[in-house]
C-alpha positions as CSV (number, residue, x, y, z in Angstrom):
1,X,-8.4,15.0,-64.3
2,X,-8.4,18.1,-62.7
3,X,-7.9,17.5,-58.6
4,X,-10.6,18.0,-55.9
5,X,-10.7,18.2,-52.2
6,X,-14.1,17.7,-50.5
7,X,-14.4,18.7,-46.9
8,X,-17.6,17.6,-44.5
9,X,-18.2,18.4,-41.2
10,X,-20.9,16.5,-39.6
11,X,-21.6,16.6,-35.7
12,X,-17.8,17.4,-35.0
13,X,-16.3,15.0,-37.6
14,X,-14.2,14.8,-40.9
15,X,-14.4,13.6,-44.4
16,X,-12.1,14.6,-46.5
17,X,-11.4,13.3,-49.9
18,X,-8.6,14.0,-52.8
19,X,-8.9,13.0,-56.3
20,X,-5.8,13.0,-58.7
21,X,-2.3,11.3,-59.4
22,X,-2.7,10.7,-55.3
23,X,-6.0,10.2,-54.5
24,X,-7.0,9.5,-50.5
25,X,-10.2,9.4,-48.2
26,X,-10.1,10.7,-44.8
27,X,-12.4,10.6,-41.6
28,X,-11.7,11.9,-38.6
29,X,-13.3,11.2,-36.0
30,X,-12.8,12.2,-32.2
31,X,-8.9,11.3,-31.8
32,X,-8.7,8.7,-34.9
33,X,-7.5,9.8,-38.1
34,X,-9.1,6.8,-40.3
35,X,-6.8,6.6,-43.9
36,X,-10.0,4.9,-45.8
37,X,-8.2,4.6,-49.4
38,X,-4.9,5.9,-50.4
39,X,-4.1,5.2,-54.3
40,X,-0.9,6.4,-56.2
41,X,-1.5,6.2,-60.2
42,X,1.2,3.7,-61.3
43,X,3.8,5.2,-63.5
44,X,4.3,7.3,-59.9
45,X,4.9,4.1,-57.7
46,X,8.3,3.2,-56.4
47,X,9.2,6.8,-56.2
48,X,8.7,7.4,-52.3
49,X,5.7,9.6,-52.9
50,X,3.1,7.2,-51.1
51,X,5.8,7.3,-48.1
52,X,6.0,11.1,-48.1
53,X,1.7,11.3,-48.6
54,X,2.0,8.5,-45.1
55,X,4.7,11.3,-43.5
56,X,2.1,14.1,-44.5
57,X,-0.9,12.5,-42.7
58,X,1.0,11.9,-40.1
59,X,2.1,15.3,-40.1
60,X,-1.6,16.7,-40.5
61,X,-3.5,14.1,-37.9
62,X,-0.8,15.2,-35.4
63,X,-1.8,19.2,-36.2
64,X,-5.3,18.2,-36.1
65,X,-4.9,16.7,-32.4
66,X,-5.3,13.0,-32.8
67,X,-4.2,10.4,-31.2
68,X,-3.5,7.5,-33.7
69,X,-4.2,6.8,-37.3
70,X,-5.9,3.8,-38.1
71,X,-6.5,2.2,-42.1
72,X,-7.4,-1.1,-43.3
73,X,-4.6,-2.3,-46.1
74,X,-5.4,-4.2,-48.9
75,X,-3.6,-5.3,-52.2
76,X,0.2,-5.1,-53.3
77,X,2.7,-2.3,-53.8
78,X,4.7,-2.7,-56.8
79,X,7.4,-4.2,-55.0
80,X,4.9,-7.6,-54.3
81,X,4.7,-7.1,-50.7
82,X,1.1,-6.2,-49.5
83,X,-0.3,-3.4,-48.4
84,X,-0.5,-5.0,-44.5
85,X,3.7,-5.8,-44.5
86,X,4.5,-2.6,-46.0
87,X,2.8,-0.9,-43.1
88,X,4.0,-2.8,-40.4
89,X,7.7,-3.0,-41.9
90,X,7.1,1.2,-41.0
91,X,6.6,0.6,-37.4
92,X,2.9,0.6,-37.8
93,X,1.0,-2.2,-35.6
94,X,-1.4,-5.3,-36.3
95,X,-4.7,-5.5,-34.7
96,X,-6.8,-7.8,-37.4
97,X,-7.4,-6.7,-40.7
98,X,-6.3,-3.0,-39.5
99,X,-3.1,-1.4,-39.2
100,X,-2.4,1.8,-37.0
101,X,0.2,4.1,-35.9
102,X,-0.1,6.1,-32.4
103,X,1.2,9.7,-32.6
């Protein structure tokens, strides 16, 4: 599969979307940097790529001016911890079913 980025702007805000061996969804919006989907092919898990893609957004919302990125976890890694544990065991915070990360 070859990769593709998709960029929308509509009324000031983003969508941005990645297809590949690291595929991801994006919105911004106002301050938020919403991760909708991240997804790591697995023969590439356990590598530290999905914690350098998580460095990179950071990275990007911060260049971008926002504030705080928000996403809503769900599944395992390949370690057997979820999705929600593995974020907060990074210094991300609980509020609900979401997890975010002030910048």
């Amino acid at each position: 599969m070859v990769p593709s980025v998709i960029f929308h702007m509509d009324n000031g805000n983003w969508s941005i979307g990645h297809r590949g061996p690291l595929s991801y969804d994006i919105n911004i919006i106002g301050p938020i940097f919403y991760l909708l989907k991240i997804q790591l092919i697995p023969t590439l898990r356990g590598q530290g790529i999905g914690s350098a893609a998580y460095a990179g957004f950071c990275h990007a919302a911060r260049d971008l001016g926002c504030r705080e990125i928000r996403q809503t976890p769900s599944g395992t890694t390949c370690r057997g911890e979820t999705r929600m544990e593995w974020c907060l065991r990074r210094g991300w915070l609980r509020k609900g079913c979401e997890a975010y990360i002030s910048l």
